[in-house]
N, C-alpha and C positions, 0 to 999 in steps of 0.2 A: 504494500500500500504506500505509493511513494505519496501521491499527491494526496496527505491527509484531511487538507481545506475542503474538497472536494465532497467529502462524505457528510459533510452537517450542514452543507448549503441548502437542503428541501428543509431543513428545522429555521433557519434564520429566514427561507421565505415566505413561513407560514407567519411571521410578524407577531403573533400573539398577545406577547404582552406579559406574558404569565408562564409558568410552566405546562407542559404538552399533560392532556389528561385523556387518558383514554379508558373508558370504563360498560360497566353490562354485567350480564350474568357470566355466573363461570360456562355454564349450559346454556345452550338454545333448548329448551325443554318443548312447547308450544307456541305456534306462532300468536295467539291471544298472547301469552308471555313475553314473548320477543317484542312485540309491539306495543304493549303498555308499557314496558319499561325505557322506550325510547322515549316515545312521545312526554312520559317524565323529566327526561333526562335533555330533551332537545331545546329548552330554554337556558341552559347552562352556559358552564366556562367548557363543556367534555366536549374534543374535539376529535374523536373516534369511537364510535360506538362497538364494544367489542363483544363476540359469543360463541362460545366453544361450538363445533360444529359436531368435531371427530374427537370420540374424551380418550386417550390413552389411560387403562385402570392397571392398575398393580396385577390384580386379581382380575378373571375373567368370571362374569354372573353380575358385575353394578353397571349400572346404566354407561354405556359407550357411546353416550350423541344419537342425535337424531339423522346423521349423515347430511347426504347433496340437499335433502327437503328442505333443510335450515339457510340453505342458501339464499333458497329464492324470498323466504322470510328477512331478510337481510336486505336483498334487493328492495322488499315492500320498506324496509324501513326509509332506506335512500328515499323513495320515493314520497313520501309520508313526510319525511321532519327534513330531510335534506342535511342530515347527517352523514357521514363516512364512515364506514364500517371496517372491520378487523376480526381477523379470526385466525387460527392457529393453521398449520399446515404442517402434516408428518411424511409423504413422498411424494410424487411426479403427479398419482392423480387427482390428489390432494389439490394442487396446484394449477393443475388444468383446469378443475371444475371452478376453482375461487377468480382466476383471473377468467372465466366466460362468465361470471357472477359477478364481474366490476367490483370485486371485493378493493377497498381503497390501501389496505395495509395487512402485514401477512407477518405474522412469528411463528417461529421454530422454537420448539420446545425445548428444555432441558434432559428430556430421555433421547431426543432425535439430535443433536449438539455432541452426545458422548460420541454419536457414529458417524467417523468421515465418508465413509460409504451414504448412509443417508443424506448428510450433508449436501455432498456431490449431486447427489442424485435429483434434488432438491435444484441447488445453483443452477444444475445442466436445464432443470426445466421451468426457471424463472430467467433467463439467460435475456440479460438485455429491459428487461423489463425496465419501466419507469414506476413499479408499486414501493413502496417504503418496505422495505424486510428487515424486522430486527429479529434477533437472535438473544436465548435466554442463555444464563449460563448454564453450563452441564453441572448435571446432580450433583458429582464431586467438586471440589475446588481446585478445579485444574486450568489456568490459565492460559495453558498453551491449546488446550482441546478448543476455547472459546475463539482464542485470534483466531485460530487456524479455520474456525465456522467462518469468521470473519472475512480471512482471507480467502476462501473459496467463491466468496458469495461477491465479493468485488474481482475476481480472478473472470468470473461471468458478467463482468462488465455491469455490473448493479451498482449504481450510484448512491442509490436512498438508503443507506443499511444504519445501523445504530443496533443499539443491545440492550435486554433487561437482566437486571441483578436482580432474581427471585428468591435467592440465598441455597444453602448447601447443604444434602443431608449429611447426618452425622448420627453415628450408634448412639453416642452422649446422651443421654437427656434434659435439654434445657430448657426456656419456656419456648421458645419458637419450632414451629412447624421447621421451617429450615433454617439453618443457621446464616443468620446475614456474612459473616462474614468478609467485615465491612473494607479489612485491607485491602482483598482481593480484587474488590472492587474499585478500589481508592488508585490500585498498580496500574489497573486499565484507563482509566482517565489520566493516570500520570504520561503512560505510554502514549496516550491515542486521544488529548485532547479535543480532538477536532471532534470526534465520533462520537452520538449524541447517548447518554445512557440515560434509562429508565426505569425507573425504581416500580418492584412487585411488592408494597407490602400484606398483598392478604394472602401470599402463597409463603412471603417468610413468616406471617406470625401465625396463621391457621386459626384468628380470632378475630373477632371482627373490633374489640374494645380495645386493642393493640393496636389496632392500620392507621391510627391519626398519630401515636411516640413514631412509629417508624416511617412515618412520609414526611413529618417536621425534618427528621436526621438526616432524613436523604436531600433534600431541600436546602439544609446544613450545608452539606457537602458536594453542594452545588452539581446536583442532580437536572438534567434536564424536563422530568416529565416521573409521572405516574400514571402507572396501572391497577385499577382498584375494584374488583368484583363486586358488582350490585343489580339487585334482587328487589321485587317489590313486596315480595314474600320472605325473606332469609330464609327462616327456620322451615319452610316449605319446599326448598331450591332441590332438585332433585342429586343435587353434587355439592361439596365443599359447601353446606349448609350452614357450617360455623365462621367462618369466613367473609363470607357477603356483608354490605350494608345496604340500607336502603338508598333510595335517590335523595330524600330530606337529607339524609346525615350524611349524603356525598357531599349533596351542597352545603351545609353546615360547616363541615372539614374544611370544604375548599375557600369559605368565609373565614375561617379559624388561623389557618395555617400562615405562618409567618417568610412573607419572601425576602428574599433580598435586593430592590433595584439596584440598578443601576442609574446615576442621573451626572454625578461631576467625578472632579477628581480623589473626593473626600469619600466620596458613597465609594467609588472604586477600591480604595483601600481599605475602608470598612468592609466592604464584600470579602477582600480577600483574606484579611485581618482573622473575618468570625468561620471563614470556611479553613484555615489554619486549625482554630482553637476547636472545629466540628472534628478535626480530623484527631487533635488531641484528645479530645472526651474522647472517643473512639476507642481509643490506644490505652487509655486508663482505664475506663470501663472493660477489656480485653485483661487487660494485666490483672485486676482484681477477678476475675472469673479462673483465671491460670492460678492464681496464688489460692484461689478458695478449693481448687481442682490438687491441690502441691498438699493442700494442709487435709485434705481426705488422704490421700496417700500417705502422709504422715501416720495419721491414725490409724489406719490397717500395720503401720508397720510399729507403734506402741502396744498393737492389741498384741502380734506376735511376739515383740518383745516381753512382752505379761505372761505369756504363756511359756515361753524361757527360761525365763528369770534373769533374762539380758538387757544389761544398764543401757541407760538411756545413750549418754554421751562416744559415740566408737570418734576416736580423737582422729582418727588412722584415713578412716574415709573423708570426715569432715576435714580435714587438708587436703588429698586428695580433689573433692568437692574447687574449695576455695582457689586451687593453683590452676584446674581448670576454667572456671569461671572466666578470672583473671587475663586469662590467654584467648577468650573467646570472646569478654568485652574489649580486648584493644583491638580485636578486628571490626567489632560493631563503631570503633571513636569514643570507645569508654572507658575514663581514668581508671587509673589500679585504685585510688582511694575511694573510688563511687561503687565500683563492684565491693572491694571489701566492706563496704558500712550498711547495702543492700542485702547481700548476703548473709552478711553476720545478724540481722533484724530478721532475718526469712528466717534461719535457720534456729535465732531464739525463742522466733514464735512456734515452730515447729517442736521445739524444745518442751514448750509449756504445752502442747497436745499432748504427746507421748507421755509427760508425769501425770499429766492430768487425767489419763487413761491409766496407765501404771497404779498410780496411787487413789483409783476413787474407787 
């Protein structure tokens, strides 16, 4: 991707104003459905009306979409509110049936991203197209799987491309449906400025009382746009039922949510000042999650100590410990007296786990 200006000129000539919103049910379930929730939705700031067509399920027996039917429901919408529409696409006929559907905007999912063979296959038959194609990230947090989507998809001479950060599974259990993992995302904007990214948050938190923390951060972090699942029913939706909002509390959010203009030279360093400080909280809220993940580790290994009868303090490793640290923060730009006073704090709180297992 040499010429990366190139890839975010259809977002700067949509003029907006605002950040890109693109929203709908997770499903096309019935076209009475598809269609009320437009017609809701079509006095808004939502500048893509989006609706699963084709539902890739984990498990085969839950509802997989309504298939091509959903199309032409799609098409009644253009028709009807004079909105743009968006829907997901997973191979070639996917593809063929959405661009005979003047479908306006097209993503690639997260299970379809893992495979360059789908990928390809995908590129070979959007090839040349003038449709906007973004690309989610793949399931895992693998950044090179993502450019690589990236770079296929402009390799077919696709100009309008950009990506959504849905977040990443993970065994872990945290409170998000998929784990933001916010670095990841932070690499690709660093990398690839130009290319417009947009934030999933009702597929990273899998709540719907969640999607207004996580569309502020991304916002934060000078996010170009959101994608935000909505329903006139929620708890009715025949998929991702916890997840959805309504169209009131889309627009509520989208009243709520704090931007950041742009207007002089002062706004421009503010801008870039608090997306700095967005990308800090970030990084701290991250490290406090690691050290809370460090200090359960600790306690499985106080509890084996208990059952031992083996002292807390092993002096042998804990050097060890600190001589490597030491040689790992000078490659990160980190003093030996910053690792030492960090460490030694880690390791005395971990201190006080293990007696405190030991001796209760």
């Amino acid at each position: 991707m040499e010429n990366k200006k190139e890839l975010r000129n259809w977002l700067d000539d949509l003029n907006l104003g605002h950040p890109l919103v693109i929203a709908g049910p997770c499903s096309a379930e019935t076209e009475e459905q598809v269609l009320k929730i437009a017609h809701e939705l079509k006095d808004t700031d939502v500048n893509y009306y989006r609706a699963g067509i084709w539902k890739p399920r984990t498990r085969p027996g839950n509802f997989e979409g309504v298939g091509a039917l959903g199309l032409k429901w799609l098409q009644k919408v253009k028709e009807e509110t004079g909105m743009k529409t968006a829907t997901e696409v997973a191979n070639a006929a996917h593809v063929k049936l959405a661009l005979e559907h003047d479908i306006d905007l097209l993503w690639i999912g997260a299970r379809s991203t893992v495979s360059p063979f789908i990928v390809q296959e995908i590129a070979d038959a959007l090839e040349g197209t003038d449709k906007i194609v973004l690309v989610k990230n793949p399931v895992n947090p693998d950044l090179s799987l993502w450019l690589g989507a990236i770079e296929r998809l402009h390799t077919a001479n696709i100009k309008k491309l950009g990506v959504i950060h849905r977040g990443f599974s993970t065994y872990e259990k945290t409170k998000f449906r998929n784990n933001p993992n916010w670095q990841l995302a932070i690499e690709l904007q660093t990398k690839f400025p130009d290319l417009p990214i947009i934030n999933d948050p009702s597929h990273i938190t899998g709540k719907r009382d969640m999607v207004f923390d996580i569309s502020q951060i991304a916002l934060d972090l000078n996010f170009d746009g959101l994608m935000i699942e909505t329903h006139h029913d929620p708890d009715k939706a025949w998929s991702d039922a916890a997840q959805q909002v309504t169209p009131n509390t889309l627009v509520q959010m989208m009243r709520d949510l704090k931007v950041k203009k742009e207007a002089d030279a002062e706004a421009e360093y503010n801008k870039k000042l608090n997306n700095l400080r967005a990308k800090i909280d970030v990084v701290d809220h991250e490290i406090i999650e690691l050290l809370g993940k460090r200090m359960l580790v600790s306690d499985g290994i106080g509890k084996l100590k208990k059952e031992k009868n083996v002292a807390v303090l092993q002096s042998k490793r804990w050097n060890e410990i600190l001589g490597r640290m030491v040689l790992e923060g000078q490659d990160h730009g980190l003093s030996e007296e910053f690792v030492l006073k960090m460490f030694k704090a880690i390791h005395q709180e971990s201190i006080n786990h293990q007696e405190k297992i030991i001796n209760g």
